[in-house]
ROKEGU-669400 format. One record per residue (C-alpha): x, y, z; residue in three letters; residue number from 1. Coordinates in nm, 2 decimals, always signed. Last residue first. Layout:
[[X,Y,Z],Ala,NUM] ...
This chain:
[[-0.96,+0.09,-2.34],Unk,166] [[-0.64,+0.22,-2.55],Unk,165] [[-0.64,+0.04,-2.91],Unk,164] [[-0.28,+0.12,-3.08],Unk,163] [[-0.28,+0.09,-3.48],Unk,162] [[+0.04,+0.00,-3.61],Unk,161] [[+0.02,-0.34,-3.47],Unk,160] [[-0.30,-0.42,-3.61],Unk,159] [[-0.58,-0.44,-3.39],Unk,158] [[-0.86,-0.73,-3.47],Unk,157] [[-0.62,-1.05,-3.34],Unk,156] [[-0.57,-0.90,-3.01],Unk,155] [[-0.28,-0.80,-2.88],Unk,154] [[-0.28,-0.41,-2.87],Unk,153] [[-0.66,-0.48,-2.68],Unk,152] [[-0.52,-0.68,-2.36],Unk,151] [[-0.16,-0.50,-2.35],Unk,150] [[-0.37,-0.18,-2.35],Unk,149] [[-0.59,-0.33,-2.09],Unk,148] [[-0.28,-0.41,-1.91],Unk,147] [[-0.15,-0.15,-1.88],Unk,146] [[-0.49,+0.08,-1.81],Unk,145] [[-0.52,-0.14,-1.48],Unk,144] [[-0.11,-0.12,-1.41],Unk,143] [[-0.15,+0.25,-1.43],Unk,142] [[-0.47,+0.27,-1.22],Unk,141] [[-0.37,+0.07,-0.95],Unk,140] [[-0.02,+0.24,-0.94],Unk,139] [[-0.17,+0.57,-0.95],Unk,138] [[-0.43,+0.47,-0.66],Unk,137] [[-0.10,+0.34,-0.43],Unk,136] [[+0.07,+0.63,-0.54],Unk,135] [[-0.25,+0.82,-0.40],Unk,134] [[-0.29,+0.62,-0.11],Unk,133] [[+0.06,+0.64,+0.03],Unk,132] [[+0.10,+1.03,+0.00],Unk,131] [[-0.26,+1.07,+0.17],Unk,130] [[-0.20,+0.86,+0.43],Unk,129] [[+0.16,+0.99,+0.49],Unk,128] [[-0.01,+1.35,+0.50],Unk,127] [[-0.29,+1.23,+0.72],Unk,126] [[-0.03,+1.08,+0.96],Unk,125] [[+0.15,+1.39,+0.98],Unk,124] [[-0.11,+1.63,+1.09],Unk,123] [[-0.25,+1.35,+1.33],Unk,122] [[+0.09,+1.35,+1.50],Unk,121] [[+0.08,+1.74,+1.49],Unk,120] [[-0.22,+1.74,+1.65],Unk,119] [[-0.13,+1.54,+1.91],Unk,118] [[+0.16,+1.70,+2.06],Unk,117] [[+0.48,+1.50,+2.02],Unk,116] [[+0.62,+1.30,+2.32],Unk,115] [[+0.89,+1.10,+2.16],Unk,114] [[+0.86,+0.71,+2.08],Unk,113] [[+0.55,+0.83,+1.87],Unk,112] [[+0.24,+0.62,+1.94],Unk,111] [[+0.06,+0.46,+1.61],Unk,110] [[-0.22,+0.38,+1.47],Unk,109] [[-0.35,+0.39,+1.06],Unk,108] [[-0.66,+0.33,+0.88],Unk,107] [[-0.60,+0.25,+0.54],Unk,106] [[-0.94,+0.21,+0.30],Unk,105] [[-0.96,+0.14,-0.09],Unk,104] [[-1.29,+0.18,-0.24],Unk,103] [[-1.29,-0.03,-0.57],Unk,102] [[-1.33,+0.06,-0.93],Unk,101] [[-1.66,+0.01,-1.21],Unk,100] [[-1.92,-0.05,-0.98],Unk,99] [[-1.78,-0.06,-0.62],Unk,98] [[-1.52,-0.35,-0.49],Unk,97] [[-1.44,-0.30,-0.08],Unk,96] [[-1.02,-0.28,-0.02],Unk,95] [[-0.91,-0.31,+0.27],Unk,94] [[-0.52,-0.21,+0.47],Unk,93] [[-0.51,-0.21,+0.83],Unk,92] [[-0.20,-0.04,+0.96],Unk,91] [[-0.05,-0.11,+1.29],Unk,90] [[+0.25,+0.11,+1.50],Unk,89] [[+0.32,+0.12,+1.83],Unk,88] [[+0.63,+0.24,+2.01],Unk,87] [[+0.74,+0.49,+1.73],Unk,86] [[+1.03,+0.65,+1.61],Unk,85] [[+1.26,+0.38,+1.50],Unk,84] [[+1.13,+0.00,+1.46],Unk,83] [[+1.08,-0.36,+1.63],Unk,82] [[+0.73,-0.57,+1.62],Unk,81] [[+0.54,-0.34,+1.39],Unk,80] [[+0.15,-0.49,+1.32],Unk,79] [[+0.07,-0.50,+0.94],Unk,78] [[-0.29,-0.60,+0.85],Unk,77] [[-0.40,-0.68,+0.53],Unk,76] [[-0.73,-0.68,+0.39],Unk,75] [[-0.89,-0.81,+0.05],Unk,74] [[-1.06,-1.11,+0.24],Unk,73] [[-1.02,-1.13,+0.62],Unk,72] [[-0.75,-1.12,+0.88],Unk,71] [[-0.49,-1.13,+0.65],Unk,70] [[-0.21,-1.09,+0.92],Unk,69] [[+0.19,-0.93,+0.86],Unk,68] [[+0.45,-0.88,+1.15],Unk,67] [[+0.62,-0.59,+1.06],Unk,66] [[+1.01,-0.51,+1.17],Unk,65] [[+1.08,-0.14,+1.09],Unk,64] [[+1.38,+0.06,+0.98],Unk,63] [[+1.35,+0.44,+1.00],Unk,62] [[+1.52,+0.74,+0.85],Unk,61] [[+1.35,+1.09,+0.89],Unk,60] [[+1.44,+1.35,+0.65],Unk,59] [[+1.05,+1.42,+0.54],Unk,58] [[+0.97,+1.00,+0.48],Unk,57] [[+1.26,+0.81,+0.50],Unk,56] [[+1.23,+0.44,+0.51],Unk,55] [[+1.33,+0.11,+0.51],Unk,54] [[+1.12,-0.21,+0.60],Unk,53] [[+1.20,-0.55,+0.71],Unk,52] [[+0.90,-0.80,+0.67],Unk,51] [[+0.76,-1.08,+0.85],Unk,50] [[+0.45,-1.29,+0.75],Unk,49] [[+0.44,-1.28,+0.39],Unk,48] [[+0.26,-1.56,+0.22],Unk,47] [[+0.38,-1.90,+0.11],Unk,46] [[+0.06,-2.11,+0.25],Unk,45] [[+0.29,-2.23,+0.55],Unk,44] [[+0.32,-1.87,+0.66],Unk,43] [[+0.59,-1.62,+0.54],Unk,42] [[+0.91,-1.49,+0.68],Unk,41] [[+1.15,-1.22,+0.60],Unk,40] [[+1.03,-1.04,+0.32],Unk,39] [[+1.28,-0.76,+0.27],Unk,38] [[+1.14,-0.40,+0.17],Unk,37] [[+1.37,-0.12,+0.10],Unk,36] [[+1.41,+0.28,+0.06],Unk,35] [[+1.01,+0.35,+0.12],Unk,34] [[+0.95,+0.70,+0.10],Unk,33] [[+0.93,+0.71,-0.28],Unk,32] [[+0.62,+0.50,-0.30],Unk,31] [[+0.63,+0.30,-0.64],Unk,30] [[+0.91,+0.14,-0.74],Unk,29] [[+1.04,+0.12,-0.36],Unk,28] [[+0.73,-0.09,-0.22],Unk,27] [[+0.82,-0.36,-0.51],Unk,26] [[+0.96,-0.56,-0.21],Unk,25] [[+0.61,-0.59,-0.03],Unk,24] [[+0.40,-0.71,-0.37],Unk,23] [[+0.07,-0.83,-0.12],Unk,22] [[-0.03,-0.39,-0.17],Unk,21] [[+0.03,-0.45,-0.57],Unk,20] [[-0.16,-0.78,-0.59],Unk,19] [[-0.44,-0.64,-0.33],Unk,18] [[-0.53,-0.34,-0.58],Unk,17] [[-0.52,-0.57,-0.89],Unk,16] [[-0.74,-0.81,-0.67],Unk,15] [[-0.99,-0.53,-0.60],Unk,14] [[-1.04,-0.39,-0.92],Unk,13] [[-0.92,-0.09,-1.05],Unk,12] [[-1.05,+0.25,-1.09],Unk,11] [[-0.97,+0.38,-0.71],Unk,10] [[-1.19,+0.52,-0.49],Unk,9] [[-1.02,+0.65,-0.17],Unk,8] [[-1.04,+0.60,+0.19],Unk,7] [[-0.85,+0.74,+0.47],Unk,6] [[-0.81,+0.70,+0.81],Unk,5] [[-0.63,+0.77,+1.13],Unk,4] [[-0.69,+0.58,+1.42],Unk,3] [[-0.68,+0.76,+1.78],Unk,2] [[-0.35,+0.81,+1.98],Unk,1] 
């Protein structure tokens, strides 16, 4: 099966993209599909190396073992090790910084444990693309104008009755 991509720009910066993609367990708060995240192991630095994930994307339950790499800076790579529905499955998450946002990028490559006709593989894997990076833009974007509310709202020049948005 070929890799799937998609890249989006997002109006947020790099690191607040990669601190909501490193946040496995807050997976459910913002992508519907995902029922549960459990980090199960992590590297001698303290990151996430292992993670158990739930799902249910169009009816289909499926729990999936991920090994997790960071082969370089603002990517991370998730390889499955055990999991429903597929054979193979590896993700590549980056994120490139651009004027004022970032481009985000998620190629995607898996093998269906059932024989399924190409297209409709690629059909569905540009729809869970799609789905994942715009609530993974939204949550970028939220958090971004958050905290630039929280950023303006407390400083010493805007009253509290008066509410500054950037």
């Amino acid at each position: 099966m070929p890799v799937v991509s998609k890249t989006i720009e997002v109006s947020a910066d790099a690191t607040s993209i990669m601190a909501i993609v490193v946040d496995f367990e807050a997976y459910p708060q913002w992508n519907e599909g995902v029922r549960g995240v459990w980090v199960l192991d992590h590297y001698d630095d303290g990151r996430p190396s292992q993670l158990r994930l739930d799902t249910e994307i169009q009816g289909l339950e499926g729990t999936y073992i991920q090994a997790v790499y960071y082969p370089g800076v603002n990517q991370i790579q998730t390889v499955m090790q055990q999991g429903d529905l597929f054979t193979k499955q590896e993700q590549l998450l980056s994120v490139v910084e651009i004027g004022g946002g970032s481009l985000l990028t998620v190629d995607i490559d898996i093998e269906p444990s059932t024989p399924v006709p190409v297209p409709m593989v690629k059909s569905l894997l540009n729809n869970v693309l799609d789905h994942l990076a715009e609530n993974l833009k939204l949550r970028a974007e939220q958090l971004a104008a958050t905290q630039g509310f929280q950023r303006l709202a407390g400083s010493p020049e805007n009253s509290s009755s008066r509410l500054v948005w950037p």
